[in-house]
C-alpha positions in Angstrom: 32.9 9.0 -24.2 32.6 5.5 -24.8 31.7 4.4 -28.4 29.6 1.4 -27.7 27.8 2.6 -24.5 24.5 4.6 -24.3 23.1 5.4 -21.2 19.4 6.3 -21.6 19.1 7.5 -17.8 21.4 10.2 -18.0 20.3 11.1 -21.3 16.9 11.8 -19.0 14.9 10.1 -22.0 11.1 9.7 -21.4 9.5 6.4 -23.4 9.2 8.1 -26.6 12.4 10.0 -27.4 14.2 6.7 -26.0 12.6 4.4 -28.9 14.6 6.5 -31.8 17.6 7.2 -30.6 17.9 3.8 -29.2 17.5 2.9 -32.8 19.9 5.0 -34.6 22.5 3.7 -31.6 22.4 0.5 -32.4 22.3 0.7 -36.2 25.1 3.6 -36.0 27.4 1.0 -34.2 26.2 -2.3 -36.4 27.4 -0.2 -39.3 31.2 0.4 -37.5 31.1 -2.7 -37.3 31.1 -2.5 -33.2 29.9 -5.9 -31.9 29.8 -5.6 -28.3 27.0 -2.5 -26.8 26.0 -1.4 -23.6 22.4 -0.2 -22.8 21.9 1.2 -19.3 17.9 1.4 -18.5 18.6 1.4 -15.1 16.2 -0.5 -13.0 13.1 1.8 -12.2 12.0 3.8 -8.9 12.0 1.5 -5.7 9.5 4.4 -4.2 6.4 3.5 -2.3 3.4 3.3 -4.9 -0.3 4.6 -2.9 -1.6 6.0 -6.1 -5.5 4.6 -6.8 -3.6 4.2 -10.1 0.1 1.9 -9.7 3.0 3.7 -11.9 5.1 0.9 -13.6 8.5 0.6 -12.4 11.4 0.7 -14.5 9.6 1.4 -18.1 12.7 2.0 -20.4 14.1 -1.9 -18.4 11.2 -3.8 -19.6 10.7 -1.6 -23.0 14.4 -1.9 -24.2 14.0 -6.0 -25.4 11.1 -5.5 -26.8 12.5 -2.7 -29.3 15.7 -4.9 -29.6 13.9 -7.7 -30.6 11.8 -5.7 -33.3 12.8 -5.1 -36.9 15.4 -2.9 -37.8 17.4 -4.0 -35.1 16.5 -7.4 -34.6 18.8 -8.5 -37.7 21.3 -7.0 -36.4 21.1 -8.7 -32.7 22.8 -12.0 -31.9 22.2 -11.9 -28.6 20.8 -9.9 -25.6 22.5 -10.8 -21.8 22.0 -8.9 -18.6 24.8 -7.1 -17.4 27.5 -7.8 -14.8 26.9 -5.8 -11.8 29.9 -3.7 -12.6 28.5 -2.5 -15.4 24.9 -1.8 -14.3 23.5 -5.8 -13.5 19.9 -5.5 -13.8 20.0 -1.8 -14.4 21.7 -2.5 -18.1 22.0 -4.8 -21.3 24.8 -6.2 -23.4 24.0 -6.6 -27.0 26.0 -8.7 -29.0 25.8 -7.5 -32.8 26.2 -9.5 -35.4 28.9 -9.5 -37.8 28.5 -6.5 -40.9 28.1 -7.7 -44.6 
């Protein structure tokens, strides 16, 4: 298993238990001083919505910056990129750490 990848789909992580261990990820592999990550998301459902009430589509892709961008982690963050399509493209992050004091 790869040291710097976490793949939050696999995992089969719901919203809530994706938030902390996101967290400790990221701040596990700052401290290592790892400065490259990869965060798969994966891109959501492409399933026909009819509901009265419209699910939101990939939840953990449009949640993931937002908890990047927050404090603890967002001292740590130089930089947030999509992907290249080998590695998941719009389905997945790279985050650039910053270098350990």
């Amino acid at each position: 298993k790869k040291k710097n990848l976490i793949d939050l789909i696999k995992a089969g992580l719901n919203l809530s238990q994706a938030q902390p261990i996101l967290t400790k990820f990221v701040l596990d592999a700052h401290g290592k001083g790892l400065r490259l990550l990869l965060i798969i998301t994966g891109k959501g459902r492409n399933t026909e919505d009819h509901d009265i009430i419209p699910k939101r589509k990939g939840i953990l892709k449009a949640n993931v910056p937002n908890w990047l961008s927050m404090e603890p982690l967002s001292s740590k963050i130089l930089q947030i990129t999509n992907a290249h399509v080998k590695h998941g493209g719009g389905g997945a992050f790279y985050v650039y750490l910053r270098k350990k004091r």
